[in-house]
N, CA, C and O atoms as a GROMACS GRO file, in nm:
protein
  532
    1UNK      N    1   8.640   7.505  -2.062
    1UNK     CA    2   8.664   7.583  -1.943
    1UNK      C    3   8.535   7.651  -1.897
    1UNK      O    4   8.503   7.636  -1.779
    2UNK      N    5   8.460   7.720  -1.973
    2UNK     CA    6   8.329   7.757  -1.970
    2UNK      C    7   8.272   7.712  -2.001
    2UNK      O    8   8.231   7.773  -2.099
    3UNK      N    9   8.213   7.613  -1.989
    3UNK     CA   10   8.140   7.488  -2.112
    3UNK      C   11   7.999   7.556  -2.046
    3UNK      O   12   7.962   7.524  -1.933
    4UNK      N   13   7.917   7.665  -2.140
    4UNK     CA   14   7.785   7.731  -2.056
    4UNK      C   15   7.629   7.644  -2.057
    4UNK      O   16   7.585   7.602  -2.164
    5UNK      N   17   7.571   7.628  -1.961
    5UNK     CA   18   7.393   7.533  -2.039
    5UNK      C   19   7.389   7.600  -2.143
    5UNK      O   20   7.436   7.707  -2.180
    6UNK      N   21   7.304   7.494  -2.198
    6UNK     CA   22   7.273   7.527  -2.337
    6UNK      C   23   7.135   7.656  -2.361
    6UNK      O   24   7.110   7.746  -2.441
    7UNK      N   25   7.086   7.610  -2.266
    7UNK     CA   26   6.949   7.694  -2.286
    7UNK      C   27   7.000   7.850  -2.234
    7UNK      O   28   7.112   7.870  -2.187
    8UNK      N   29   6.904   7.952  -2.248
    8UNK     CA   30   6.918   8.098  -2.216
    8UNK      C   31   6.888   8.110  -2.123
    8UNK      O   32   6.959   8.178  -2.049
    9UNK      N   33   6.787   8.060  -2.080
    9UNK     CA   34   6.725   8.055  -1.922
    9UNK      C   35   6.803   7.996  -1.840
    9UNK      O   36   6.781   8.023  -1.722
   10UNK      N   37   6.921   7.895  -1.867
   10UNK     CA   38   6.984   7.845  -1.764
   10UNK      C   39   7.140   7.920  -1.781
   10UNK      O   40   7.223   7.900  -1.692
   11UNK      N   41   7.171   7.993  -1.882
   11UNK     CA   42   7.268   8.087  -1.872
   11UNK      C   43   7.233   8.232  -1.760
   11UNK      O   44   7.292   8.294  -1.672
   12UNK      N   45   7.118   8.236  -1.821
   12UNK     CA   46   7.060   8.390  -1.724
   12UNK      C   47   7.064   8.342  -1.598
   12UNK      O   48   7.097   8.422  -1.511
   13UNK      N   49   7.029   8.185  -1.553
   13UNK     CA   50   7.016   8.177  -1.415
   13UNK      C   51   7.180   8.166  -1.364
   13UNK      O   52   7.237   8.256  -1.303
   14UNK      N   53   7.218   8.086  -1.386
   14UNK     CA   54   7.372   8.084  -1.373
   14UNK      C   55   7.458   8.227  -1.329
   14UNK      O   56   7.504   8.267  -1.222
   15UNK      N   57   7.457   8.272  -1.445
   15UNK     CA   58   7.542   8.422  -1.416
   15UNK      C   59   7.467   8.526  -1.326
   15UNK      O   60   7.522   8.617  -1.263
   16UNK      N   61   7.315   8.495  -1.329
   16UNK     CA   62   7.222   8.624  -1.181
   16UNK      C   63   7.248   8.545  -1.066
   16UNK      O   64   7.282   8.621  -0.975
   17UNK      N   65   7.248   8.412  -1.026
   17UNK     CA   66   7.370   8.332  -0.919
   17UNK      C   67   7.496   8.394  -0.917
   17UNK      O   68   7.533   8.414  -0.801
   18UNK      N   69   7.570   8.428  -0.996
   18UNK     CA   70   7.716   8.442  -0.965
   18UNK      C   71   7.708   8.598  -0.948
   18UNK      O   72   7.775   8.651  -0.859
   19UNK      N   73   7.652   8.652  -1.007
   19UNK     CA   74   7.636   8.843  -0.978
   19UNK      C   75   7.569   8.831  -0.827
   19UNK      O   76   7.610   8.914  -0.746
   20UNK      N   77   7.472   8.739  -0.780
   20UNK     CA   78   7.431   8.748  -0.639
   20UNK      C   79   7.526   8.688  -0.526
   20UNK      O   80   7.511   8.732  -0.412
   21UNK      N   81   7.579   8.633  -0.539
   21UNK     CA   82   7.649   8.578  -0.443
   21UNK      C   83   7.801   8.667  -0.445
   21UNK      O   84   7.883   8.660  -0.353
   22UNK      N   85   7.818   8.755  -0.578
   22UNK     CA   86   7.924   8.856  -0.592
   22UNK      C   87   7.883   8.942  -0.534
   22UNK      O   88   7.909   8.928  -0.415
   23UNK      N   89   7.831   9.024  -0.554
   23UNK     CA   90   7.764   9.119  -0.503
   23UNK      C   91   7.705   9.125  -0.279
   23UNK      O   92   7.698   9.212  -0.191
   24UNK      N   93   7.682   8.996  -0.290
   24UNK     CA   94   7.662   8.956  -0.172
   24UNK      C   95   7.762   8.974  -0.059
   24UNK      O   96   7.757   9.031   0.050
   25UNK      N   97   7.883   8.883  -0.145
   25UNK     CA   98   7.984   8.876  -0.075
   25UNK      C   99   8.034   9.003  -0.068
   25UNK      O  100   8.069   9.016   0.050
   26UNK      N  101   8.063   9.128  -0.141
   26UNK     CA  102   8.139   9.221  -0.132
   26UNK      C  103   8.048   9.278  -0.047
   26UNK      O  104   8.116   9.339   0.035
   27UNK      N  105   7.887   9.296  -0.010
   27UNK     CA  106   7.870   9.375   0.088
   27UNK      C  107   7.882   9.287   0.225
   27UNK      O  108   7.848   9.355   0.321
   28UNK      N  109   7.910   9.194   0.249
   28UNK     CA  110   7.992   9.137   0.382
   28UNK      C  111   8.086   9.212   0.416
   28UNK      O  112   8.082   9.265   0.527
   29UNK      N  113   8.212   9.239   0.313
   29UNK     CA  114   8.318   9.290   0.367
   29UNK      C  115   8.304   9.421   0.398
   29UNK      O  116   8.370   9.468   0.491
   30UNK      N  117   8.194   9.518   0.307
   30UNK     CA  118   8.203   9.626   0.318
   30UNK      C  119   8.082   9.676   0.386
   30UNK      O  120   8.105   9.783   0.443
   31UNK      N  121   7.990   9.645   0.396
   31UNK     CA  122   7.950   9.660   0.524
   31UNK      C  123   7.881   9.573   0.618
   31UNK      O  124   7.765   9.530   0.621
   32UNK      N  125   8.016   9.553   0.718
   32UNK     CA  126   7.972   9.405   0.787
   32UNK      C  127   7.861   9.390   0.890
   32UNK      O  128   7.808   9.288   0.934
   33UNK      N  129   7.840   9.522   0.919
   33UNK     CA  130   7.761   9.499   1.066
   33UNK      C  131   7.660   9.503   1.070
   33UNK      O  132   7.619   9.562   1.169
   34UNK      N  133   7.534   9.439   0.961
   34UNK     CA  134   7.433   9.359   0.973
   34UNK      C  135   7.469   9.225   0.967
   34UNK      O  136   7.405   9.146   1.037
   35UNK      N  137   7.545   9.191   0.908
   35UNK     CA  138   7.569   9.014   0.912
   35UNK      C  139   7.688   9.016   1.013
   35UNK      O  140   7.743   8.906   1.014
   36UNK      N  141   7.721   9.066   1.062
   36UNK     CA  142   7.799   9.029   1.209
   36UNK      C  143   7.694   8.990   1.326
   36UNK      O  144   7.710   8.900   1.408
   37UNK      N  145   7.531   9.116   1.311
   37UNK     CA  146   7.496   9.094   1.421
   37UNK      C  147   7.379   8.953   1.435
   37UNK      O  148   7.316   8.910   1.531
   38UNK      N  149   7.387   8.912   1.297
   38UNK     CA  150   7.312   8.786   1.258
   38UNK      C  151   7.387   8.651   1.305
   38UNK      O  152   7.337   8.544   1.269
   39UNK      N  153   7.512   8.651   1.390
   39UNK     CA  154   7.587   8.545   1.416
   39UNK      C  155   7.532   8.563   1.548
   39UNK      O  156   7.512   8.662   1.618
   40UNK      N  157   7.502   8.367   1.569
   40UNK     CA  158   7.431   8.317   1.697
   40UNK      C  159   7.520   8.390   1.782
   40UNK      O  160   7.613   8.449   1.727
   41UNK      N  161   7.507   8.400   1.925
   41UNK     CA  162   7.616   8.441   2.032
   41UNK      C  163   7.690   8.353   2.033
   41UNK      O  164   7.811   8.378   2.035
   42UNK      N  165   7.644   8.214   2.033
   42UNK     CA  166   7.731   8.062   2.074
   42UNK      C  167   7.853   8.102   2.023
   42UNK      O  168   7.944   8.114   2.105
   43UNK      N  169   7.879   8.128   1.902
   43UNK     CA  170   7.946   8.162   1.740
   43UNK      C  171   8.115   8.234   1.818
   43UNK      O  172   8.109   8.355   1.842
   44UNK      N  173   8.226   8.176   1.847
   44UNK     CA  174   8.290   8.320   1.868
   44UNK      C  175   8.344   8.422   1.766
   44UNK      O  176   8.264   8.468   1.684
   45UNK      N  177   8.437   8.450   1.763
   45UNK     CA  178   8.483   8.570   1.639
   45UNK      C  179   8.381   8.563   1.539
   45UNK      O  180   8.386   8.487   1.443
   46UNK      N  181   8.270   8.660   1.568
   46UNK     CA  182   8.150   8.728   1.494
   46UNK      C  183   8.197   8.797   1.356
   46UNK      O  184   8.142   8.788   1.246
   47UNK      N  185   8.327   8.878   1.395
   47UNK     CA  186   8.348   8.981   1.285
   47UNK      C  187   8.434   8.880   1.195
   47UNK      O  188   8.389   8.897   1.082
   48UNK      N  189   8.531   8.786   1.189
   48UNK     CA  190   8.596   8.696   1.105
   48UNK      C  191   8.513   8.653   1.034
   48UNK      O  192   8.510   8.658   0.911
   49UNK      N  193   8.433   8.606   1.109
   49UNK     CA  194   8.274   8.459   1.016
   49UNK      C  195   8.247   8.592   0.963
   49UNK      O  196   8.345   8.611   0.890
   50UNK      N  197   8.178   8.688   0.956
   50UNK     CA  198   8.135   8.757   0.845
   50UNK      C  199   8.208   8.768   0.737
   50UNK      O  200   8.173   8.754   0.620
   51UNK      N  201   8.338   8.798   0.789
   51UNK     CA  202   8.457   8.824   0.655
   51UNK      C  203   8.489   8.652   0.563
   51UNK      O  204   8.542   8.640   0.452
   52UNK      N  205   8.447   8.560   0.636
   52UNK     CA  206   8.505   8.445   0.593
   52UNK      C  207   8.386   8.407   0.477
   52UNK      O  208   8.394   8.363   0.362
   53UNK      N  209   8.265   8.449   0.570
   53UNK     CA  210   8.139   8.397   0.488
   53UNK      C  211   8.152   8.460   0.330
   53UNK      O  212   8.158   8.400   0.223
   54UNK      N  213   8.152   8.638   0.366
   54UNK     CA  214   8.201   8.728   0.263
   54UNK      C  215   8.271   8.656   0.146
   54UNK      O  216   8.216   8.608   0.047
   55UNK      N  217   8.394   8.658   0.172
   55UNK     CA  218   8.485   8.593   0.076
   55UNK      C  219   8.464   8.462   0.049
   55UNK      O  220   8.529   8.439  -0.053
   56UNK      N  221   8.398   8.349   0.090
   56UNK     CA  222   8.350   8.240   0.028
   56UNK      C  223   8.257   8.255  -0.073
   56UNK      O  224   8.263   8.183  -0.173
   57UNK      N  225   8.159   8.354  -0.057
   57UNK     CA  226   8.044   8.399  -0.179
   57UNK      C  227   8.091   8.431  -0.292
   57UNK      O  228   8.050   8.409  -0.406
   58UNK      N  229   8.231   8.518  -0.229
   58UNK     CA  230   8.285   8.601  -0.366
   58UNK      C  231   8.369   8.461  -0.456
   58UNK      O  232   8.352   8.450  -0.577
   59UNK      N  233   8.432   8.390  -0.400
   59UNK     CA  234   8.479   8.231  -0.450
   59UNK      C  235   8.396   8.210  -0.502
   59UNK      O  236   8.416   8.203  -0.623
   60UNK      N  237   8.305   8.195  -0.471
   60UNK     CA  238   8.147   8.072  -0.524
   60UNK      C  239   8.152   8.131  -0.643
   60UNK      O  240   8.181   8.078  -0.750
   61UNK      N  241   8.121   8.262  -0.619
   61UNK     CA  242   8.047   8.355  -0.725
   61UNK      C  243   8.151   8.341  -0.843
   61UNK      O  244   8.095   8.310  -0.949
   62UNK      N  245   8.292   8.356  -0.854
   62UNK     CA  246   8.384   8.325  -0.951
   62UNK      C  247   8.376   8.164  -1.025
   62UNK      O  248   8.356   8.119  -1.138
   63UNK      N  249   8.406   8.107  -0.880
   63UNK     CA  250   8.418   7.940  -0.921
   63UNK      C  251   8.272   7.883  -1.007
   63UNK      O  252   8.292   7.847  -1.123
   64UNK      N  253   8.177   7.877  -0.973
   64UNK     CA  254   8.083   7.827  -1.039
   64UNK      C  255   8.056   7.877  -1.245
   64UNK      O  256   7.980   7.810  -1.315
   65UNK      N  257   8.127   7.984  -1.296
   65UNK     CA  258   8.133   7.991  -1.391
   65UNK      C  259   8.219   7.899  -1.488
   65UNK      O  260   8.200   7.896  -1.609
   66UNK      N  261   8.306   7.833  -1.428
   66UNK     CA  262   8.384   7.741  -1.427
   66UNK      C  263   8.284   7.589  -1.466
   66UNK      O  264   8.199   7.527  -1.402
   67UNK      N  265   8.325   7.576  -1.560
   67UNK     CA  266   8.223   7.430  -1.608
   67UNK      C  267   8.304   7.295  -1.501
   67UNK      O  268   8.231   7.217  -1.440
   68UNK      N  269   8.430   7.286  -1.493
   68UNK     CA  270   8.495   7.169  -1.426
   68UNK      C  271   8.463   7.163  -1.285
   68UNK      O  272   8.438   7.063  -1.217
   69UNK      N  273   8.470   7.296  -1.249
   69UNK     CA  274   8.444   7.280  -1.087
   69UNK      C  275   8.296   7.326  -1.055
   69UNK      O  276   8.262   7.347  -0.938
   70UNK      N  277   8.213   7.342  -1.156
   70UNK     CA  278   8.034   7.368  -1.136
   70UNK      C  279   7.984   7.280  -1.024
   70UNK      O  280   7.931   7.326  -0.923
   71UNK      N  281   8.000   7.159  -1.043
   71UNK     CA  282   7.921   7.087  -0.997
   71UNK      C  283   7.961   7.103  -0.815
   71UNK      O  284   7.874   7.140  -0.736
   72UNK      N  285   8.089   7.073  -0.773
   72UNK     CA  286   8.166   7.120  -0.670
   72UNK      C  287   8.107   7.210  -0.586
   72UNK      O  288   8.035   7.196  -0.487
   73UNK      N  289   8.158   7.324  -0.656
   73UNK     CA  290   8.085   7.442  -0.617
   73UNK      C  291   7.981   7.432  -0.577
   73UNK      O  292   7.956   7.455  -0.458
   74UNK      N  293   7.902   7.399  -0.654
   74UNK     CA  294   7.761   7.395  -0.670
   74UNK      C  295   7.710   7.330  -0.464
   74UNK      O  296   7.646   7.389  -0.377
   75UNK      N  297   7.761   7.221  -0.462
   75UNK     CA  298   7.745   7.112  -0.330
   75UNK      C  299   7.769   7.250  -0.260
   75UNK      O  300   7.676   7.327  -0.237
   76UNK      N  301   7.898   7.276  -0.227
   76UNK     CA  302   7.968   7.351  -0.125
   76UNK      C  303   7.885   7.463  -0.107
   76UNK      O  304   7.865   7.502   0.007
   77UNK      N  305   7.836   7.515  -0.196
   77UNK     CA  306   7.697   7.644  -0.145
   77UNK      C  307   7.634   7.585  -0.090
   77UNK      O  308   7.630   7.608   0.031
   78UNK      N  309   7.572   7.507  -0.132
   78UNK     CA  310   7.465   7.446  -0.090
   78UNK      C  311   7.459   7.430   0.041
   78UNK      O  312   7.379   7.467   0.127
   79UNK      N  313   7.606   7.337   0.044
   79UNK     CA  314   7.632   7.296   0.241
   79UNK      C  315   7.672   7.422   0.321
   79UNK      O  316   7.678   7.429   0.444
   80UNK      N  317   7.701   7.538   0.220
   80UNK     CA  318   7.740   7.662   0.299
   80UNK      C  319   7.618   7.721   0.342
   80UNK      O  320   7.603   7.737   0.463
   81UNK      N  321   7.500   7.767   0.238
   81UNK     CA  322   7.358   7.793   0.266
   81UNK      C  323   7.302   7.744   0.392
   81UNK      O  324   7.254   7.821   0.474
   82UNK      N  325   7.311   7.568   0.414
   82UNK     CA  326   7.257   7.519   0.546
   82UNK      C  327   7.324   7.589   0.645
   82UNK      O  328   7.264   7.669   0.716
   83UNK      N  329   7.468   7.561   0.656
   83UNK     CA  330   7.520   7.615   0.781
   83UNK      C  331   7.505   7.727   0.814
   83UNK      O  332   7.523   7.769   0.928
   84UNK      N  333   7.476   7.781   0.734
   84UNK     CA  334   7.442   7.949   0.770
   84UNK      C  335   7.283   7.979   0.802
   84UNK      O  336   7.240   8.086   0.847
   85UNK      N  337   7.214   7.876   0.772
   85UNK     CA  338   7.114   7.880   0.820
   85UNK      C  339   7.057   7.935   0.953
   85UNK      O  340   6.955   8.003   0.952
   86UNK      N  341   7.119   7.906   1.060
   86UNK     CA  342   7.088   7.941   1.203
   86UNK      C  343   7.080   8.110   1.196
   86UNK      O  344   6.983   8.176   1.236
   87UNK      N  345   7.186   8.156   1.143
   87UNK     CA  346   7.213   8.292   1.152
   87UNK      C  347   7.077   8.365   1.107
   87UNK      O  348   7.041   8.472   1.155
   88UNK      N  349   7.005   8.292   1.006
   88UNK     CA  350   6.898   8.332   0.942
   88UNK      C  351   6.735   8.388   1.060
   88UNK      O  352   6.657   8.480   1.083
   89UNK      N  353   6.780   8.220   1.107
   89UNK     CA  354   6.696   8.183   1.213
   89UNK      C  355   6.678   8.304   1.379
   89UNK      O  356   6.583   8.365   1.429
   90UNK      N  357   6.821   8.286   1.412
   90UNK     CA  358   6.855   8.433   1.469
   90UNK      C  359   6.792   8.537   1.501
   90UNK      O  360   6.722   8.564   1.599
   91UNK      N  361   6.840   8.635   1.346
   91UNK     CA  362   6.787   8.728   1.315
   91UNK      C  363   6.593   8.718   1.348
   91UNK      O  364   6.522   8.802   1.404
   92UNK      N  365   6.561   8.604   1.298
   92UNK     CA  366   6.393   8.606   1.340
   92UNK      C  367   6.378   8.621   1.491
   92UNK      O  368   6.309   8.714   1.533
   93UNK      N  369   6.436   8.541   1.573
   93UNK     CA  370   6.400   8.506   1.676
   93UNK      C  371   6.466   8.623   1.780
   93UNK      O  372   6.414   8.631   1.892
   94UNK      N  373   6.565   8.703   1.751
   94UNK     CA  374   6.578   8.816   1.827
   94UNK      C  375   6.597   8.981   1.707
   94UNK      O  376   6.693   9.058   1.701
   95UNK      N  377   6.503   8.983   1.651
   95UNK     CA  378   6.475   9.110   1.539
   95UNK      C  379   6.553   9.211   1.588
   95UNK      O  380   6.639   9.260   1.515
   96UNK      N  381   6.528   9.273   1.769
   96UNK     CA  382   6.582   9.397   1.836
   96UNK      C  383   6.783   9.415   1.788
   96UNK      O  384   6.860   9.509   1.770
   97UNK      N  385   6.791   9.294   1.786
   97UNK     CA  386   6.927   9.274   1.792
   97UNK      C  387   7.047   9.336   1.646
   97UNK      O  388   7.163   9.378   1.637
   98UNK      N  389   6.947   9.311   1.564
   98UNK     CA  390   6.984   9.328   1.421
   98UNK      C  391   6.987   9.426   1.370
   98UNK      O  392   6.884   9.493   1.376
   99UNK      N  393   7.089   9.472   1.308
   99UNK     CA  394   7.151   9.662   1.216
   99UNK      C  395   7.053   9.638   1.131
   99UNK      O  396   6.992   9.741   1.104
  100UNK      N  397   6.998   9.510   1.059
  100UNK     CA  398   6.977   9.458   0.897
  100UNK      C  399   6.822   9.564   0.949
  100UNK      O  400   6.773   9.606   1.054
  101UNK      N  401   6.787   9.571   0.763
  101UNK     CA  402   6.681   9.700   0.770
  101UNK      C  403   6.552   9.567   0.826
  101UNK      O  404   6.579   9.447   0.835
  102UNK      N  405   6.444   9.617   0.849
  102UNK     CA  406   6.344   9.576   0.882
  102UNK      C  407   6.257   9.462   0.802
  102UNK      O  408   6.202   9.357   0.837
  103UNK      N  409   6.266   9.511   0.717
  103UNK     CA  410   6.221   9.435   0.596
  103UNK      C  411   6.228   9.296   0.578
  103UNK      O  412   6.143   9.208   0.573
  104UNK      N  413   6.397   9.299   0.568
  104UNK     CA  414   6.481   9.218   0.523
  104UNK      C  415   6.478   9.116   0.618
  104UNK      O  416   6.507   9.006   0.572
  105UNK      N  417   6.434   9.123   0.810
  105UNK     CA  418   6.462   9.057   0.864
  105UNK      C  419   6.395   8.875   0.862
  105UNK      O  420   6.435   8.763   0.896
  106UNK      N  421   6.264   8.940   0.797
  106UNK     CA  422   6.160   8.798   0.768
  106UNK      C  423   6.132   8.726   0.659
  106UNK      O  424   6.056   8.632   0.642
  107UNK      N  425   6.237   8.809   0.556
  107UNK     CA  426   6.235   8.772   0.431
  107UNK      C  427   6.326   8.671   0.383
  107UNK      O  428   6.297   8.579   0.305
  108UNK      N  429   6.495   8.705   0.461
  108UNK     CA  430   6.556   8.665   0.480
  108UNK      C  431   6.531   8.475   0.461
  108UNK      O  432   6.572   8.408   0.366
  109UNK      N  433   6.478   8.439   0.544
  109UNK     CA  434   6.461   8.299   0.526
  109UNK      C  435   6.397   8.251   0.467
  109UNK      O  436   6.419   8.132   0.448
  110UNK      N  437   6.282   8.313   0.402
  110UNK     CA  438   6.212   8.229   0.217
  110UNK      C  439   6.331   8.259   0.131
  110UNK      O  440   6.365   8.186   0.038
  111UNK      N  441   6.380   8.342   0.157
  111UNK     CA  442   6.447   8.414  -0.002
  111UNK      C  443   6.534   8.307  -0.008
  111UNK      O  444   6.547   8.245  -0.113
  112UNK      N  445   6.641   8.253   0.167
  112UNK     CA  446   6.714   8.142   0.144
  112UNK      C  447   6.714   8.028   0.110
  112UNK      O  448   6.808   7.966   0.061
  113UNK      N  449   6.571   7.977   0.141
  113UNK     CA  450   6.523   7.846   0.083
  113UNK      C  451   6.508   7.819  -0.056
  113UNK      O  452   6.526   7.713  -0.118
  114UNK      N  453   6.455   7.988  -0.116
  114UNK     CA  454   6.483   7.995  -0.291
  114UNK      C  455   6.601   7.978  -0.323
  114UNK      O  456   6.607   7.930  -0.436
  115UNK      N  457   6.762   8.006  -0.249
  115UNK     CA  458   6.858   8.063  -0.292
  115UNK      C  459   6.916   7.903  -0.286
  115UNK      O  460   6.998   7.862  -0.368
  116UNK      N  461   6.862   7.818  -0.176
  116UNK     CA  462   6.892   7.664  -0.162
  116UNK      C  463   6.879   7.637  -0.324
  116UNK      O  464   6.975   7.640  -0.402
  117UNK      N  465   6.737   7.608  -0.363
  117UNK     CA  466   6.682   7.570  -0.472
  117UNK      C  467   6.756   7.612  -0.619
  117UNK      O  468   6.783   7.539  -0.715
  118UNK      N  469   6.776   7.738  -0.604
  118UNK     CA  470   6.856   7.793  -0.724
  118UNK      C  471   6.978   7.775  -0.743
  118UNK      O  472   7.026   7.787  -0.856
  119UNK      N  473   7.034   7.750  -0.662
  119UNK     CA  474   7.189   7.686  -0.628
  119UNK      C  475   7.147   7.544  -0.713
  119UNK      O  476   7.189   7.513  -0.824
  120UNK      N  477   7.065   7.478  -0.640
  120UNK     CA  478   7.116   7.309  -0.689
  120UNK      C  479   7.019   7.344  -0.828
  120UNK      O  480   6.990   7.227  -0.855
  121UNK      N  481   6.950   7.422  -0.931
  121UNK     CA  482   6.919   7.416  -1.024
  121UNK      C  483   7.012   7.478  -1.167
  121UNK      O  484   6.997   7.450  -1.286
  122UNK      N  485   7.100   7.562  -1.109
  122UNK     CA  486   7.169   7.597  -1.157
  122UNK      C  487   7.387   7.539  -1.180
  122UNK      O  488   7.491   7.560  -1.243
  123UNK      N  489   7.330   7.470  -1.085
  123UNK     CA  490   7.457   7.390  -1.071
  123UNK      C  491   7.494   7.285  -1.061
  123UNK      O  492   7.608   7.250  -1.087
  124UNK      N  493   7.386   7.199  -1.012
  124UNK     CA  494   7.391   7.028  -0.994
  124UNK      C  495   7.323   6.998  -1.079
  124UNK      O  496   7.372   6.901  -1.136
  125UNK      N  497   7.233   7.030  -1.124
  125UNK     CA  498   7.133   6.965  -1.257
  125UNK      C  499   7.248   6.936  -1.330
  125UNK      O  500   7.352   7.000  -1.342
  126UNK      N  501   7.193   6.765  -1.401
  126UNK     CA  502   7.315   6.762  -1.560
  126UNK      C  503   7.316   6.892  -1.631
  126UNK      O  504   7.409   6.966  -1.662
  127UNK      N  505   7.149   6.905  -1.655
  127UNK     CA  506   7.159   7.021  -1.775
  127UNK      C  507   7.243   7.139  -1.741
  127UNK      O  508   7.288   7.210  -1.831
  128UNK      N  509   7.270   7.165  -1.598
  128UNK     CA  510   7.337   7.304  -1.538
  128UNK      C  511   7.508   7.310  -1.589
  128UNK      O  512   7.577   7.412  -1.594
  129UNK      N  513   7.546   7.185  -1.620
  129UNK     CA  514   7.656   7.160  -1.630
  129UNK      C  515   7.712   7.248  -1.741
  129UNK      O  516   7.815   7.316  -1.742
  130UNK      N  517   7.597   7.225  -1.857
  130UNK     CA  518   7.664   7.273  -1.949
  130UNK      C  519   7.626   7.087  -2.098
  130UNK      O  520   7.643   7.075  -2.219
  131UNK      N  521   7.596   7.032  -2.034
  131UNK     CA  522   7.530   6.901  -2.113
  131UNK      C  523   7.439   6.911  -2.205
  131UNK      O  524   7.342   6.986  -2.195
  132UNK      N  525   7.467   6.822  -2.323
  132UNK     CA  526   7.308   6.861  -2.364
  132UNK      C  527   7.223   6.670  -2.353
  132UNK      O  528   7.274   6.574  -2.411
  133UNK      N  529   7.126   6.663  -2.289
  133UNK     CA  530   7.093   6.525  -2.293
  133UNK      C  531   6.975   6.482  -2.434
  133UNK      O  532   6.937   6.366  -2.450
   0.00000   0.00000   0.00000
């Protein structure tokens, strides 16, 4: 049911994935209105997609501890990460628009490209599985 990698380094990465994307998700719900104002205009119901995005993280963040459905999971961030991509993009391209602190607004999109990477290293790798080769 937990079948964990074998190594320490890929346990530590695993579970600081699932505390981030926990953690993530609960500040969606609770405080939404920087990632509300990160949804393109195109986008309609702004405040739902935040709550939806929210609670998919908090899924992820449960499901991926899960050795059977790791790998799963694992994809579905991944394809969730892209799609959410624009929102990222957004935020760069109109800064004035955004509650999110200042900082955060340009960082935002390296940190996601790491968060791409750490996703499929922690979850699609055989070794992530929980395998030993």
């Amino acid at each position: 049911m937990f079948n964990l990698p074998i190594t320490p380094l890929r346990k530590v990465g695993l579970f600081g994935l699932s505390l981030l994307f926990f953690l993530t998700g609960l500040n969606h719900l609770y405080y939404p209105n920087c990632y509300i104002s990160m949804v393109p205009p195109y986008l309609p119901f702004d405040h739902q997609l935040s709550y939806i995005s929210g609670s998919f993280q908090i899924i992820g963040a449960i499901a991926i501890l899960f050795s059977k459905a790791r790998r799963i999971v694992g994809y579905a961030l991944v394809i969730f990460l892209i799609v959410i991509l624009p929102a990222n993009i957004q935020i760069i391209m109109y800064p004035d628009a955004s509650t999110c602190h200042p900082d955060m607004i340009y960082l935002r999109l390296p940190l996601h490209i790491i968060l791409i990477l750490w996703v499929y290293w922690a979850t699609l790798r055989k070794k992530a599985v929980g395998y030993q080769l």
